[in-house]
N, C-alpha and C positions, 0 to 999 in steps of 0.2 A: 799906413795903408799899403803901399808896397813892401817889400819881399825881398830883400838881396840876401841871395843865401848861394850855397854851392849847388843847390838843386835847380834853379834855373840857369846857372851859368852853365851846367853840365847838358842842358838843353839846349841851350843856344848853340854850345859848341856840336853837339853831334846832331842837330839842324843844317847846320853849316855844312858836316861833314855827306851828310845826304843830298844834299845838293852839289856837292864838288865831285862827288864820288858818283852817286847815281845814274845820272847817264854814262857814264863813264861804263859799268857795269852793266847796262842795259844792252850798250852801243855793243861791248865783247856775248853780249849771251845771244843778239840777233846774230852777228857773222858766224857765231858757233852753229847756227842753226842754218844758217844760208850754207855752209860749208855742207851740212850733211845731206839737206836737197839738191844741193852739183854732185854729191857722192851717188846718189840714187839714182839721177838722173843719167849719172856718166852708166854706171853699172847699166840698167835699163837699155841704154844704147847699146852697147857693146854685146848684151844679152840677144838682144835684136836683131844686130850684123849677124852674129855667128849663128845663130835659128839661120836665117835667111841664106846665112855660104851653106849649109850643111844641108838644108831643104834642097838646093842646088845642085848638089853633088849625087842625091839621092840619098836612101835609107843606109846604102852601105856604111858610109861615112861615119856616122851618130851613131853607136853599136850600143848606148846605152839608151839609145828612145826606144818605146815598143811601135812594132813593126805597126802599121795602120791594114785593118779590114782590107781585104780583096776588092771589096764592091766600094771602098773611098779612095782606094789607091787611084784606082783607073781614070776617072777625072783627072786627080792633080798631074798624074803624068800627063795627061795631055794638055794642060795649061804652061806645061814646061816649054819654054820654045827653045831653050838647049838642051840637045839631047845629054843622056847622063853614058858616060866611057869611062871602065874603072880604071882601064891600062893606058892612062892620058899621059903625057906628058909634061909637067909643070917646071916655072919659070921660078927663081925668088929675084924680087926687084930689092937690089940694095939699097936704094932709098928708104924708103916706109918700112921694108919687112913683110912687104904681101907674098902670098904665092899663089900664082895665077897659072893659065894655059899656055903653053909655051908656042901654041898657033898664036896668040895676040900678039898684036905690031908694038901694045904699049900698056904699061901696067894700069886696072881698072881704077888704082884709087891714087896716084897721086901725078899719073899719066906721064910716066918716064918708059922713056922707049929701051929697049933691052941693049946691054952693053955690045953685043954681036950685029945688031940692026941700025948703027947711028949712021 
């Protein structure tokens, strides 16, 4: 009535190995995949920051955006509450690597006060 033969030992055994192995394999193709949503996510950010310095600076800055309609500029300039100066003076904070206005008391992003101001 039963069966011993090689073909079910050969079942048992890669039974076995699907369960030892399997999540094993599942557990590395989720973090492969969590890794590429923190890549996207990072990028996204970073994409975001420098839209927003460069919206900041004004249109000079971004020489590869197209320049925006006369009659949509006028608006967003004035929603600007710093004005835009091409001939500004700029700080690099040795900490982080930002480069800021060299009128600020202290760098915007990681709030280190300038090596001349301590």
């Amino acid at each position: 009535m039963y069966y011993y033969g090689y073909q079910n030992y050969a079942a048992g055994v890669i039974g076995i190995l699907v369960l030892a192995v399997g999540p094993i394999l599942l557990r590395g193709g989720d973090e492969l995949i969590l890794l590429l949503v923190m890549q996207v996510k990072t990028t996204r950010e970073i994409h975001q920051k420098l839209t927003q310095m460069t919206e900041e600076r004004g249109p000079a800055a971004a020489p590869g955006r197209q320049q925006p309609a006369p009659e949509t500029a006028a608006p967003a300039a004035e929603k600007s509450a710093v004005p835009c100066r091409e001939n500004q003076a700029m700080s690099h904070c040795p900490a982080c690597g930002t480069w800021y206005r060299a009128s600020s008391d202290r760098c915007p992003v990681c709030g280190r006060r300038p090596e001349g101001k301590e």
